[in-house]
C-alpha positions in Angstrom: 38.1 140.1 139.0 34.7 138.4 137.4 33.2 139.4 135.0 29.8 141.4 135.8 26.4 140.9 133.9 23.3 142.9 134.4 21.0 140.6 133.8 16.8 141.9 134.0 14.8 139.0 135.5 11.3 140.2 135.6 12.2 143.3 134.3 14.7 143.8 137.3 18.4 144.2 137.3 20.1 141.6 139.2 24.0 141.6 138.8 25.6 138.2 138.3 29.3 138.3 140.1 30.6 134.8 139.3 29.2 131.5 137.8 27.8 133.3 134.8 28.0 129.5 133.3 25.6 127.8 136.2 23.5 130.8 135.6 22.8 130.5 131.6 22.6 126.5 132.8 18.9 127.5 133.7 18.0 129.0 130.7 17.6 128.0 126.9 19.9 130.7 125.6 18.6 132.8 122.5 21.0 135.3 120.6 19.5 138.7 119.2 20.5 142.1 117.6 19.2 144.7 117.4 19.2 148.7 116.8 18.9 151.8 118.2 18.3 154.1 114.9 18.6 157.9 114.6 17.4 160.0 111.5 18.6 163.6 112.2 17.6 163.4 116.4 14.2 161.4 116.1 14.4 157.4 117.6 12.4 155.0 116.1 10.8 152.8 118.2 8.2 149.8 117.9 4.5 149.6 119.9 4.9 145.8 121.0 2.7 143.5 123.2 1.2 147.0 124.6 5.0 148.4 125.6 7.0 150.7 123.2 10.5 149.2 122.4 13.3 149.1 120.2 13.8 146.8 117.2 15.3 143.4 117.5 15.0 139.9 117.0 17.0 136.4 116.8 20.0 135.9 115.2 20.0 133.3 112.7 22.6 130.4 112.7 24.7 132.1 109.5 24.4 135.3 110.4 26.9 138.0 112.0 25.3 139.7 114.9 26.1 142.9 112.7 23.8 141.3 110.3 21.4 140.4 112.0 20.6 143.5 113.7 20.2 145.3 110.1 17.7 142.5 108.9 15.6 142.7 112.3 15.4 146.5 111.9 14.5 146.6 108.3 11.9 143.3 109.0 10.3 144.7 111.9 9.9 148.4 110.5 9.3 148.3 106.9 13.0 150.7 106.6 15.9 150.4 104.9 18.6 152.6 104.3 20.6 151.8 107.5 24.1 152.6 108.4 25.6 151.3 111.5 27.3 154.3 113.9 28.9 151.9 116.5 28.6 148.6 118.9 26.7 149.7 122.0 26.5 147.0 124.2 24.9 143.7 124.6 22.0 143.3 126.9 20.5 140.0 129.3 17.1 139.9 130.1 15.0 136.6 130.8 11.4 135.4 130.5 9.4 132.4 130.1 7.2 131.1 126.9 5.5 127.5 127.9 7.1 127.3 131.5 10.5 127.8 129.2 12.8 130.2 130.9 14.8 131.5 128.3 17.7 134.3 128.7 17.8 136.6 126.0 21.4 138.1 125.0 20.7 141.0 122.5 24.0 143.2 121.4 22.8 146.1 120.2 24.0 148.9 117.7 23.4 152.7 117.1 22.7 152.7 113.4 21.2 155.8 111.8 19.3 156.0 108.2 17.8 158.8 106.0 14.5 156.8 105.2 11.8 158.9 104.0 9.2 156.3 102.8 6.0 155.1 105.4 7.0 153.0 108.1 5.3 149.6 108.0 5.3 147.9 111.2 6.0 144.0 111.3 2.5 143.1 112.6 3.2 139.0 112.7 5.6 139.7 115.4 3.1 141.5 116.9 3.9 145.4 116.3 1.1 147.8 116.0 3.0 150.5 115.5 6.2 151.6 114.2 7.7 156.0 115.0 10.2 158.2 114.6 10.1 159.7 118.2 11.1 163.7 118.8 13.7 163.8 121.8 11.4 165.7 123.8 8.6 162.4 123.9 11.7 159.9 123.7 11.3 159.7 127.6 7.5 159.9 128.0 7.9 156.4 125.7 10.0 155.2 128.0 8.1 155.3 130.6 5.8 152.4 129.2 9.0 150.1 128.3 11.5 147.4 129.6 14.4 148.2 131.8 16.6 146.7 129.7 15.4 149.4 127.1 16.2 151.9 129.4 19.5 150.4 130.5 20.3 151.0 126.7 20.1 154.8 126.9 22.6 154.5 129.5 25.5 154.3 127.0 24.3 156.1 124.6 
């Protein structure tokens, strides 16, 4: 049997059965980590581009996916003090910057930390806001996020 990816174009799933290779053939591929982070039951998540989200960001060429999901986290949010729980998954979502269609593949990691300190959002990648969400507004943030994001929570 083929492998299955769930691949969001235009924020909506499509599944690719077979020829995963003549499907990433239209895209400028772009590696990413990043984290889905827990202190006590609170989630932090990231205001970007007017959506809320989840840390993340390209992987470097040295760097361990493991790594690089750590570094994005602590870049994007001001944080430190991050332990990784587990591998959750990786996700595949495309867009386009300059009439380049890129596909995104992301693996992400639950991670938790006992930070204490201010969060300071990474405002040259263009966060406004950095939070540590309650359960009871985690899906109200949702709401105003990617599928993918979403998808996430799935498996979690």
């Amino acid at each position: 049997m083929a492998q299955k990816y769930k691949v969001f174009i235009n924020n909506q799933p499509k599944i690719i059965l077979d020829n995963w290779d003549v499907f990433c053939n239209q895209y400028d591929v772009i590696y990413a980590s990043g984290g889905v982070v827990f202190k006590d039951d609170s989630l932090l998540m990231i205001f970007r581009n007017n959506k809320w989200d989840l840390p993340k960001g390209k992987r470097e060429l040295t760097e361990s996916d493991k790594d690089c999901a750590l570094r994005e986290v602590e870049e994007e949010c001001g944080i430190s003090d991050l332990s990784i729980i587990r591998f959750l998954k990786y996700t595949y979502h495309t867009y386009s910057i300059d009439e380049k269609k890129i596909l995104k593949i992301t693996s992400w990691y639950l991670m938790s930390s006992k930070y204490e300190k201010k969060l300071i959002p990474q405002l040259s990648e263009g966060i406004t806001h950095v939070e540590w969400v309650r359960p009871e507004n985690i899906n109200t943030k949702l709401e105003n996020s990617f599928n993918n994001i979403i998808d996430l929570f799935n498996d979690i």
